[in-house]
C-alpha positions, 0 to 999 in steps of 0.5 A, a space after each residue: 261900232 260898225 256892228 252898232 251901225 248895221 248887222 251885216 256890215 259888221 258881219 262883212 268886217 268880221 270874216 275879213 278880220 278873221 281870214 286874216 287872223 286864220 290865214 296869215 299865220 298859217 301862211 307865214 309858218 311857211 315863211 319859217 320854215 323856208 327860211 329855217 331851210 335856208 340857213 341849214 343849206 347856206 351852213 352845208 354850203 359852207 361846210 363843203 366850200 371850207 372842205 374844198 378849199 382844205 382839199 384844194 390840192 387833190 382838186 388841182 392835181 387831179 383835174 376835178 375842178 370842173 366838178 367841184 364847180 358843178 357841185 357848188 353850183 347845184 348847191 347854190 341853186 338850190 340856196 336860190 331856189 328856196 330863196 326865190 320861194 321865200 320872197 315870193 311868198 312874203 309878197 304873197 302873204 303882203 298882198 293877200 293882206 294888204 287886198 283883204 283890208 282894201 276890199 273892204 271899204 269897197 264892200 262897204 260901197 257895194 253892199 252898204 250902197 245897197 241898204 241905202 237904196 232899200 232904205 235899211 240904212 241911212 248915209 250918215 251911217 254908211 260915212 261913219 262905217 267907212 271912215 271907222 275901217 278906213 285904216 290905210 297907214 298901216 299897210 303903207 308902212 308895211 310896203 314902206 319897211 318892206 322896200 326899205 329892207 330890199 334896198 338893204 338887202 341890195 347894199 349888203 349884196 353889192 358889199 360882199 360882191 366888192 369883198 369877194 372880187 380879189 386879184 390873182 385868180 387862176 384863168 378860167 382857160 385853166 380849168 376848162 372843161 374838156 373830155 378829149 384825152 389829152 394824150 401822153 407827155 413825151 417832152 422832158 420837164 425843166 425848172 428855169 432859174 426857178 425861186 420859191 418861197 415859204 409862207 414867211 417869204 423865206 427863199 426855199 429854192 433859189 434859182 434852181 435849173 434841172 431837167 427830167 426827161 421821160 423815162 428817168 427817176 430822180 429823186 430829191 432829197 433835202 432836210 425837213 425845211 429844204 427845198 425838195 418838197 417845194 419844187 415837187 409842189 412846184 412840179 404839181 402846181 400846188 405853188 406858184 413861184 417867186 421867179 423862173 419858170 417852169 415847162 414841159 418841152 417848150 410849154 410853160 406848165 402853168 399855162 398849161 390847161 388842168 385837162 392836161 396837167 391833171 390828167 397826165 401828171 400825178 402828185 401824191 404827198 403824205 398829207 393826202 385828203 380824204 373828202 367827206 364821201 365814201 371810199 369809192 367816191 375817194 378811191 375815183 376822185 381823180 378820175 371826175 374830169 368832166 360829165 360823161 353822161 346825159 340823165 334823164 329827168 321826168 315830170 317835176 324833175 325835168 322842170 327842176 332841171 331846166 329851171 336849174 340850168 336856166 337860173 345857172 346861166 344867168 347867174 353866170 355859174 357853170 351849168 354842169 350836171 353833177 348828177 351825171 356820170 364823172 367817172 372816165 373808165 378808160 383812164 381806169 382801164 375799165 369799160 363801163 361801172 360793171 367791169 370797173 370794180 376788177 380795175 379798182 381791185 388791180 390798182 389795189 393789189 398793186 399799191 398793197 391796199 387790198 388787204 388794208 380795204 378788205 379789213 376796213 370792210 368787214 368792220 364797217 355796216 353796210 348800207 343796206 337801204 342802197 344794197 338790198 341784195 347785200 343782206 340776202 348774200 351775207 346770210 348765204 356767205 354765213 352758210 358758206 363759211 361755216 360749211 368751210 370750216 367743218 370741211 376744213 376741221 376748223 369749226 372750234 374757232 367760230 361758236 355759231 348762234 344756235 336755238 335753244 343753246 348758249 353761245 359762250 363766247 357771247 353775252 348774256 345780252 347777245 344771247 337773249 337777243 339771239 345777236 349783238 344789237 344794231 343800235 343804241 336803242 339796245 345795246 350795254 346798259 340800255 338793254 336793261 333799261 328798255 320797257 319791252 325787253 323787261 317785260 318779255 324777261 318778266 313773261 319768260 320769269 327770268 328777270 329774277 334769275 338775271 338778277 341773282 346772276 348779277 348780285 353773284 
């Protein structure tokens, strides 16, 4: 119809129409995939909070609250990061639609105005251009549904505050953060008329009273379902009790800070937990007391890193850098991240996990993307064993691959790939099955020879 009233109008209407059929589609795939973003790290959030919380005793014992804490918080602030992006970007896509459908009419004004005057239009035409684009309820009911899911959004907020607001939470005196060495426990450990309970509300312990003092070993012994695991439990925080108390000297214990606790005492069960981590990460864990350093960040990251913190403290969440170096050397006997490998192997020797750790190593790959000098060294240390053996009359016990020689103790797909595949890709059945390998065996004419093997 506006095409009928006059050409260029109706080409003014057109390109308007257009850009918003061409660009808000393509700025709103940017919307999923923020928000195909979003569920993926709310879902990593919950995993590790679910991993947390089986692990919490690992946490308490060994002091590593503060980085947990720093570690949500970075998770947290990335989730409100990309949602601070996704609502910014559905009121852009809101108000770059919304302002192409009202600069219309004024083009109209303009534009049209301008052909009234030269007398290549007539008013009634303009009215009826004008009053045929005029489409306002639309976009009102946009921003009307749009604040109406903000308000729902509010509601829902305010409802899970209300469903997480629980009594009986730690202080947060308890886990305070600290990186001054507590120093040693000299005063003896006491459980005063000391009652503890099960899970049921069975009585485990009923007003118990001992002292350990320093230097002497103690040792509790009870049946499956006695008491001695609780008051170990008890000793180690992991559970509060029913009634009595329990101290260090004069102190409560519980009201004594992690720093301390944490540090100078040590709990290890037979259900020890193990994180999703590598087991450097696990073997160190109760050495993550407190940031140790300051990182540096350039450009992009710096502004990342600022705008985290900032965000943080509003927020009212820790602004601890989790990227920052935890680990205590001197409490691991080390000096800095170069001598504290020889300190690890020591404990080890000492627990007789060297053996255990070296084995699980051999059978494990190697990340060769973070330790690039690794594989240059394997190949060398090949060398070096297999100069070994010979020396030591040895070199039947291991069949090297050799050019143009079959390695018996090998398959026949190991010995045409001159190695055992690295991946799926190759590997068993799929060897047969992949195109390029069946076509070099085809070029070499030994697909028939392999495949009367086969049938022999």
């Amino acid at each position: 119809f506006i095409v009928v009233q006059n050409f260029w109008l109706g080409m003014i209407a057109a390109v308007i129409v257009a850009i918003q059929i061409v660009l808000i589609p393509r700025m709103r795939r940017r919307l999923i995939v923020l928000g195909r973003r979003r569920q993926l790290t709310a879902r990593a959030l919950s995993g590790r909070v679910g991993e947390i919380v089986d692990g919490i005793g690992a946490v308490h014992v060994h002091d590593t609250s503060n980085y947990e804490r720093a570690d949500i918080a970075d998770r947290l602030g990335l989730i409100f990061k990309i949602r601070f992006d996704l609502y910014q970007w559905k009121f852009m896509v809101k108000f770059l639609n919304n302002f192409l459908a009202q600069i219309t009419p004024f083009l109209f004004y303009m534009v049209g105005g301008y052909l009234v005057i030269q007398g290549r239009l007539d008013v009634g035409q303009l009215v009826a251009v004008i009053g045929a684009y005029k489409d306002l309820p639309g976009p009102m009911k946009e921003l009307i549904d749009w604040d109406q899911d903000r308000q729902d959004v509010q509601v829902k907020y305010q409802q899970v505050v209300e469903q997480f607001t629980v009594e009986g939470l730690i202080a947060p005196r308890i886990g305070a953060l600290t990186i001054d060495d507590p120093g040693p426990m000299t005063n003896p450990l006491s459980a005063i008329g000391l009652s503890m309970a099960d899970d049921g509300g069975a009585m485990v312990l009923d007003r118990i009273s001992l002292q350990v003092k320093p230097g002497e070993t103690v040792a509790l012994v009870s049946t499956s379902t006695g008491g001695a695991e609780a008051l170990a439990e008890a000793f180690a925080r992991l559970n509060w009790p029913e009634s009595g108390r329990i101290a260090s000297g004069a102190d409560d214990l519980l009201e004594l800070p992690e720093a301390v606790t944490g540090r100078r005492m040590s709990y290890a069960s037979s259900d020890v937990f193990l994180f999703q981590a590598s087991l450097r990460d696990n073997l160190l864990y109760g050495l993550k007391h407190a940031p140790l350093t300051s990182v540096t960040y350039d450009g992009a990251a710096a502004d990342q890193h600022r705008w985290n913190i900032h965000e943080a403290r509003r927020s009212g969440n820790p602004d601890l850098d989790i990227h920052s170096d935890w680990i205590d050397y001197a409490a691991a006997g080390a000096t800095s991240p170069h001598d504290l490998f020889e300190a690890v192997r020591q404990v080890l020797d000492a627990v007789l996990l060297s053996r255990d750790i070296l084995d699980l190593g051999l059978r494990s790959s190697a990340d060769l993307t973070r330790h690039t000098e690794l594989a240059g060294r394997i190949v060398e240390l090949r060398a070096a064993l297999r100069t070994r053996l010979e020396h030591e009359g040895l070199s039947g016990l291991v069949v090297p691959f050799e050019p143009g020689a079959y390695n018996k103790e090998a398959t026949i797909g190991q010995n045409l790939l001159f190695g055992a595949a690295a991946g799926p890709e190759l590997a068993d059945k799929a060897l047969a099955a992949n195109p390029y390998f069946a076509s070099v065996l085809r070029q070499a004419d030994l697909d028939r020879t392999l495949y009367e093997m086969g049938l022999n």
